[in-house]
N, C-alpha and C positions, 0 to 999 in steps of 0.2 A: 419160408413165408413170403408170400408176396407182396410190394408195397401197394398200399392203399392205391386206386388211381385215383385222376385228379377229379375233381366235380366239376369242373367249367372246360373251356376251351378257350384261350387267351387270343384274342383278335391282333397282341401284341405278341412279336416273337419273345420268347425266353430271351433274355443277355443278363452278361455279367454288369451291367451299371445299374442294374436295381436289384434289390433281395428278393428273395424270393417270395411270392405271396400264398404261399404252403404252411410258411412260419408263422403267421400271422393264426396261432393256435394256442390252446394251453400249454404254457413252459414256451411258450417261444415269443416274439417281437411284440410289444406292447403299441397298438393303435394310437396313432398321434394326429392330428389335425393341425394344419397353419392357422395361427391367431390364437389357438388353444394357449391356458396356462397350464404348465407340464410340472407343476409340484402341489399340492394341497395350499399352499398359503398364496397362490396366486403372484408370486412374486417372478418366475420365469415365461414370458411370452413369446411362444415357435413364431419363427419368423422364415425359414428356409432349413432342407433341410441338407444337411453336408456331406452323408454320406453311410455308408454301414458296413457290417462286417459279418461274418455269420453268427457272432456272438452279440449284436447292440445295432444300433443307428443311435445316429447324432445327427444333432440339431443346434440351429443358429437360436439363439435366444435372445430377444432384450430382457434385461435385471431391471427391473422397474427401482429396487433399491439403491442399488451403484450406476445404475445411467449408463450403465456398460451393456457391449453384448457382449456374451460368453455363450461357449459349447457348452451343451449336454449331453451327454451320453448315458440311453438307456441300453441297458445291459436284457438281454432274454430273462424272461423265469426261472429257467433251468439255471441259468449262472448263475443267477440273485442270491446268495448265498454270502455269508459272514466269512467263510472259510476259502473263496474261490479266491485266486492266485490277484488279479486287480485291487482286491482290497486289502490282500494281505501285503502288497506293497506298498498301497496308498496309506496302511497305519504305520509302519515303516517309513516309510521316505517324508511323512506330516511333519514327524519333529527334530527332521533337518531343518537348521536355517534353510529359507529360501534362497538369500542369496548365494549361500554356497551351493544349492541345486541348480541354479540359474549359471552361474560361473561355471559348472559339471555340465552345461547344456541337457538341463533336466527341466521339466516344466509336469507338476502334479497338479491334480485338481485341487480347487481350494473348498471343495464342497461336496458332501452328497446327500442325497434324501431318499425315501421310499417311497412308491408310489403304487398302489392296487389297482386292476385291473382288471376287463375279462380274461385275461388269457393269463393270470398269477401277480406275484407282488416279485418287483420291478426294483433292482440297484440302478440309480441313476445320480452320475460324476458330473460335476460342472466345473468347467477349465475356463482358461484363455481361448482364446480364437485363435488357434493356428493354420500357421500357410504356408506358400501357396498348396495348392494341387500341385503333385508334378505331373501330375497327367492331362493337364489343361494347359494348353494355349493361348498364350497372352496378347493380345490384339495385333503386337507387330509378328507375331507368326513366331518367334524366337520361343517362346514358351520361358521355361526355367531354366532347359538344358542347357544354359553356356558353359564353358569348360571352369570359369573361374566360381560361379555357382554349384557346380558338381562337386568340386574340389573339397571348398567351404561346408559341401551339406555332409560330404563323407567326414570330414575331420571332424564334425559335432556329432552326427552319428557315430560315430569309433570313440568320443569323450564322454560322450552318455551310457555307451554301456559298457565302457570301462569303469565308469563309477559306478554305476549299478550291479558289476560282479562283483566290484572292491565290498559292495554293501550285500553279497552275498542274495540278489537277486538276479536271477538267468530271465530276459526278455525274449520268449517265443514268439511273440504276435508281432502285427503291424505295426511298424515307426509310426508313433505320432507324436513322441515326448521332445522334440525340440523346436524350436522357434526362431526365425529368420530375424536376425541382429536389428534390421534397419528396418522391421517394422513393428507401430504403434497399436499393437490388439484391441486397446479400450477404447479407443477413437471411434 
């Protein structure tokens, strides 16, 4: 069988820094807008958004109730599920002390909600704001990559998910579970 073609012709070229706009369908990426409140009680407002993955995009939020910004992460339709491997660790890893996930260079959401849509009902995580990009350049040209930064990001990377198999959860996807020492997320 052959796949659908596409209905438009994009005046922008295809690339890998944005999702693709195919998904943007039933069981796939749920439509979001800047300034939008992205939960039913109006308490998360998009502000920017941070990035995606073929399973979710994330987004900068202000918390109108903590003064904080926090990520959100919506998850696809297809994922939204009770039983999809995210959640199953996020009920898991809840009733760790924090601090002892934080000392394991572990950072969970402290939150999640559901949300309906045209294109299905939506698992959506809210975290800290973590950083940097490593694939962004930081004004004096140096970016992240200094040797004593790489060093630092592998040893918390290697201490997170050695606790995370200690706890009998295998990490397949994208690093985003730890958080640079010296900086202030709720700021």
């Amino acid at each position: 069988m052959q796949p659908p073609k596409r209905l438009y012709h994009s005046a922008v070229e295809d690339t890998d820094e944005v999702e693709d706009r195919e998904k943007y369908r039933p069981g796939g990426y749920h439509p979001i807008h800047f300034d939008d409140y992205i939960d039913p009680k109006k308490r998360f407002k998009v502000i920017h958004k941070l990035g995606w993955t073929l399973t979710a995009t994330q987004w900068l939020c202000h918390d109108r109730v903590s003064r904080y910004h926090r990520a959100v992460k919506v998850l696809t339709a297809d994922q939204s599920v009770e039983g999809c491997p995210e959640f199953q660790a996020f009920k898991l890893l809840r009733g760790i002390d924090r601090k002892e996930l934080e000392e394991n260079c572990i950072s969970i959401p402290h939150d999640y909600f559901w949300i309906d849509g045209p294109n299905g009902h939506h698992l959506c995580f809210v975290s800290d704001v973590l950083g940097p990009n490593l694939f962004m350049n930081t004004p004096d040209g140096q970016g992240v990559h200094t040797p004593e930064y790489l060093i630092n990001l592998n040893f918390q990377v290697s201490k997170g998910l050695q606790y995370l198999h200690g706890k009998g959860i295998c990490h397949g996807g994208e690093i985003q579970m730890f958080r640079h020492k010296d900086e202030d997320a709720d700021g």
